[in-house]
C-alpha positions, 0 to 999 in steps of 0.5 A, a space after each residue: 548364756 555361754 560367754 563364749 557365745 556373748 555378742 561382743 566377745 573377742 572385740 576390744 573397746 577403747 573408751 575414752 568417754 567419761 561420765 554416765 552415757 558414755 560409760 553406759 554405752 560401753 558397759 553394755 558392750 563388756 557385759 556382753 563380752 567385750 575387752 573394753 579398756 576405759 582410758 581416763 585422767 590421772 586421777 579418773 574421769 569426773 564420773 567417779 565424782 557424781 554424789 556421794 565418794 567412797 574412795 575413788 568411786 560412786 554410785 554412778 561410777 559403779 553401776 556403768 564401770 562394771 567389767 572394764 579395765 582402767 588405764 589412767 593415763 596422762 594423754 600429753 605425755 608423748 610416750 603414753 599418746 603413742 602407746 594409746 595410737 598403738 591400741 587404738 590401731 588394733 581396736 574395733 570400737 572406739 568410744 569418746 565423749 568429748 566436746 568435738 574437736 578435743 579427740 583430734 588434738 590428739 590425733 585419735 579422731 575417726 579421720 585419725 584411726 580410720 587410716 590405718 584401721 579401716 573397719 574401725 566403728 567409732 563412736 562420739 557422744 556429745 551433749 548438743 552432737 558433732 556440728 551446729 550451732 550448739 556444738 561447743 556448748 557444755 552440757 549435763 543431762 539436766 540442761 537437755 532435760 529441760 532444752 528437750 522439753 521434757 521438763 516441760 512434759 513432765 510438768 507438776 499439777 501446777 504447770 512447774 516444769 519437773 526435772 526427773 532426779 536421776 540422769 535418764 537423758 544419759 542412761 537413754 543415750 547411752 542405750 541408743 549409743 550402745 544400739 547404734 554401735 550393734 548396728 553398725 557393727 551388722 553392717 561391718 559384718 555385711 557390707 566390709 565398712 566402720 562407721 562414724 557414729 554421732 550419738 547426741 545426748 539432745 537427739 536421744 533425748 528427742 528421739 526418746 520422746 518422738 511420739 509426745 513431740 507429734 502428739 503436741 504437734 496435732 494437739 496443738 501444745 496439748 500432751 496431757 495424759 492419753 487416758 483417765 484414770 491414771 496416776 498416784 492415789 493417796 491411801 490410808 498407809 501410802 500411795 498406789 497407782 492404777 491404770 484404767 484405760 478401757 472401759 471395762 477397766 473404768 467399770 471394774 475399778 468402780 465396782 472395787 471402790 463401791 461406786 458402781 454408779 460412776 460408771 454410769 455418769 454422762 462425765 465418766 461414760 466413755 474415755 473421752 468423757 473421763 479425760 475431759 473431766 479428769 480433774 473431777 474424777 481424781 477427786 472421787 477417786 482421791 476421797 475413796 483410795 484414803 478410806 483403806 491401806 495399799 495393800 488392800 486396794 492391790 488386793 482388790 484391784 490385782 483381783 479384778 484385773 485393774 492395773 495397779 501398782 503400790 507406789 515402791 521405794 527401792 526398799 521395797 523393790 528389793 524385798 519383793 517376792 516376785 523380783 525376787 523370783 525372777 533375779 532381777 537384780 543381784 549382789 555384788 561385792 565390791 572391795 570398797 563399799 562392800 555388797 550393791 544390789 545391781 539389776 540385770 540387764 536385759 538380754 546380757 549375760 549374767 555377770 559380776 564384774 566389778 568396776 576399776 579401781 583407777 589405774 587398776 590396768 594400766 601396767 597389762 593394757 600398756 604391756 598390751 600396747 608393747 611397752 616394757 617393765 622398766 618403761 612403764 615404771 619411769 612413766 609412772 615415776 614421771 607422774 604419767 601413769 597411775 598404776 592403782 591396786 590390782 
């Protein structure tokens, strides 16, 4: 793609969000093409501190960072608000995940900016949303794992509630705060308006799991699988998933197994009866996929035209050949950690952008925001500004 052609090329982006929605959303908008500036604290946002530190970032703070720039900052300091409002004034998005209220102490709230830029799109992401009871509460993404429901969902064989290890209730939000973003700015485009957009880790989270929520509705609390057989299966060298929904799926998968009779059985006949006796068909299916590797079975499925999958790490994902194929991922060399694999987005413009070293940017974004040299220099002297490696 022509980045002159990217969607959000030309449009600047004030970040103030920390963490991973936030930053998620915004990367989005720099992978297609946005100037976003990511203000944060003096010594970075606590984003740079979720697992493992290599210097000032992470893991996390690498994949959602990428193409910004960093204006460390200290927002008290009255000279650096100032110059914060100056940006802001010239902004098209404004982005900001505190709890509600903290970004009107500053003076940067949407009532505040929306003054003097009328067409200024602004959103605020937030663990529990902007009103209500919960407003206040302080949140991370497993707290709305587990209030959404979906720990209970993804419950063990046991019934003990699962909460999924990485923060897929920040990734989820950060799509939709980034969506709800490319909407409105659609509608600016149309109709000559901003808007004030309330993006909530705990409605993304609901709306995400929108048809479990009305199947537990009409099944009166009951959301197990929609079909048998699905899941992992144990194999001599590891696991492989399968998939077979229909019932020439079903009869396909038992002739690979060598058990053709099963498909014949009054328990196992049709989709209902298989979902009803579940339990007793994983059994079979347990003692049969131990007999050979997963490679094998893939084989012998992928050739009968049962979905299947072997059950991947990452190292394996990586070294796949159709991944490998189509780039689904690619290397970037960051200076602190050297080579990560980083998987495209999709429908972005390819990119190799690295994530900010904290107050990589402070010196240009602030020249952008019509303060001098010599200012800049006391303020950083003042401990009000981080000025990081360029």
């Amino acid at each position: 793609m022509n980045e002159q052609h990217a969607a959000f090329a030309g449009l600047k982006v004030l970040d103030f969000t920390a963490g991973v929605a936030g930053p998620h959303a915004t990367q989005i908008m720099a992978l297609h093409g946005a100037e976003v500036i990511k203000v944060e604290p003096l010594n970075g946002e606590w984003g740079r501190t979720l697992g493992r530190a290599y210097e000032n970032h992470t893991a996390h703070s690498i994949a959602f960072n990428r193409g910004k720039k960093s204006l460390a900052v200290d927002l008290k300091n009255a000279d650096v608000l100032a110059a914060v409002k100056s940006l802001a004034q010239s902004a098209d998005i404004v982005a900001e995940s505190f709890r509600p209220g903290v970004m009107a102490r500053f003076g940067l709230s949407y009532e505040d900016l929306s003054n003097d830029n009328k067409d200024l799109i602004y959103l605020s992401i937030s663990g529990f949303g902007q009103a209500g009871s919960y407003m206040d509460r302080p949140v991370t993404d497993a707290v709305i794992q587990a209030f959404s429901g979906w720990m209970t969902m993804n419950a063990d064989s046991r019934g003990v509630p699962q909460r999924s290890r990485m923060v897929a209730m920040d990734v989820m939000t950060g799509l939709y705060g980034c969506n709800a973003v490319a909407m409105a700015m659609i509608a600016k485009l149309r109709f000559g308006q901003g808007k004030w957009i309330d993006c909530s880790l705990m409605q993304s989270a609901a709306a995400f799991q929108a048809p479990k929520m009305i199947e537990f509705h009409l099944q009166k609390g009951e959301t197990g699988n929609l079909y048998a057989p699905v899941g992992a299966f144990p194999t001599r060298d590891g696991q492989i998933n399968i998939t077979a929904m229909r019932d020439d799926h079903f009869a396909a998968l038992c002739r690979v197994l060598g058990r053709r009779e099963l498909a014949d059985e009054p328990r196992f006949r049709t989709a209902a009866d298989r979902l009803e006796h579940e339990e007793d068909l994983n059994a079979i299916l347990f003692a049969a996929f131990a007999k050979r590797d997963s490679q094998d079975w893939a084989q012998r499925l992928t050739e009968a035209d049962v979905m299947n999958s072997v059950v991947y790490s990452y190292s394996d994902y990586f070294d796949d050949r159709h991944v490998k194929e189509v780039g689904s991922y690619d290397w970037l060399e960051h200076p602190i950690v050297g080579n990560v694999p980083v998987p495209g987005v999709p429908g972005a413009p390819e990119s190799r952008a690295e994530s900010p070293e904290v107050g990589q940017h402070s010196i240009d974004v602030l020249q952008m925001a019509g303060l001098q040299t010599d200012e800049i220099e006391r303020l950083a002297e003042s401990g009000a500004v981080t000025v990081g490696r360029t």
